[in-house]
C-alpha positions as CSV (number, residue, x, y, z in Angstrom):
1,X,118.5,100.6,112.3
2,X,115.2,102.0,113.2
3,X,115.2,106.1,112.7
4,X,113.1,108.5,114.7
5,X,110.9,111.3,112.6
6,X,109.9,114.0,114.5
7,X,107.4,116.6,113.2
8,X,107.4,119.8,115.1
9,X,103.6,120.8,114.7
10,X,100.6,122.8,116.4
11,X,96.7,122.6,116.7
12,X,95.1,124.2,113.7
13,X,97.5,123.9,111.7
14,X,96.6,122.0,108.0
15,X,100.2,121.9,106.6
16,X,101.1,120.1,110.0
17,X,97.8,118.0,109.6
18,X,98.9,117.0,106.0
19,X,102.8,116.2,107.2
20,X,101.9,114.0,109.5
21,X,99.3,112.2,107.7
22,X,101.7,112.0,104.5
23,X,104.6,110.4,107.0
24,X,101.9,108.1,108.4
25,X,101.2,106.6,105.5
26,X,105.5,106.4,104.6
27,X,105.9,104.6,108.2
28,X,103.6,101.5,107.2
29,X,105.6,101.3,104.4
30,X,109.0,102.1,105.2
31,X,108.9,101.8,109.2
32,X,110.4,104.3,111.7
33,X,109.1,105.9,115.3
34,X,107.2,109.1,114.3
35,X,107.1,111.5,117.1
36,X,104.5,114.6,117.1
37,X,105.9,117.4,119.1
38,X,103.1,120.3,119.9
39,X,105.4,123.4,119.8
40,X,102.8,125.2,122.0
41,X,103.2,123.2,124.8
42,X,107.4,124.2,124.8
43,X,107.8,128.0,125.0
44,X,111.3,127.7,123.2
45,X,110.4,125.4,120.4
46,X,107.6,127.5,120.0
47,X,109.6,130.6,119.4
48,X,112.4,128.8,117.2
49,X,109.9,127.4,114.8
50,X,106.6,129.5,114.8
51,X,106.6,130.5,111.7
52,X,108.3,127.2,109.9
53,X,105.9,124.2,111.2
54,X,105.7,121.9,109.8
55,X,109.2,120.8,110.4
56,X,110.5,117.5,110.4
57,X,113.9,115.9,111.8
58,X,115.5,112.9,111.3
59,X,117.0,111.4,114.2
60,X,116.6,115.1,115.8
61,X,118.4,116.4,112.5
62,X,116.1,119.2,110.8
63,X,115.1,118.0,107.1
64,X,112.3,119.3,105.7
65,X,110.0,122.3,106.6
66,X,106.8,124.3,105.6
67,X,105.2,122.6,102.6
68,X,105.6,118.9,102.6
69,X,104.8,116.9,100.1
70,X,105.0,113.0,99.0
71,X,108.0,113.8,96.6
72,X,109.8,115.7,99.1
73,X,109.3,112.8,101.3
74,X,110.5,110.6,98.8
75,X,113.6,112.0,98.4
76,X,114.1,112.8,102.1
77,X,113.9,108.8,102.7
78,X,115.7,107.6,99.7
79,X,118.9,110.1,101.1
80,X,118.5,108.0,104.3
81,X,118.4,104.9,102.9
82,X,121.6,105.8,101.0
83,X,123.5,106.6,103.6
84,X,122.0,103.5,105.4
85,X,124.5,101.2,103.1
């Protein structure tokens, strides 16, 4: 089963920047969609998470959020891939 990781993001926004490169890097290795989502562009979105971006979601389920980091996104994977068996 292939998951979906979505980053809520917006322009000019390093922790976003360093999310997304950090999960680029985890999708040649592990392999899922990643999906950027530019809250801007969504008036809602923009006002649920303005001030918490980066978040990302798992298969639309929030899991992590503000500063992201490779050991957060270790354990955020290794929980999937539990669950997975």
């Amino acid at each position: 089963m292939n998951h979906e990781v979505t980053v809520y993001s917006k322009p000019d926004c390093p922790l976003c920047d360093k999310a997304i490169e950090l999960l680029e890097q985890h999708q040649r290795r592990v392999g899922f969609e990643l999906v950027v989502v530019d809250i801007t562009q969504d008036d809602e979105l923009f006002n649920r998470y303005c001030f918490d971006i980066p978040v990302v979601l798992v298969d639309g389920e929030p899991k992590l959020q503000g500063i992201i980091d490779k050991q957060s996104l270790k354990r955020m994977f290794g929980n999937i891939r539990k669950r997975r068996k």
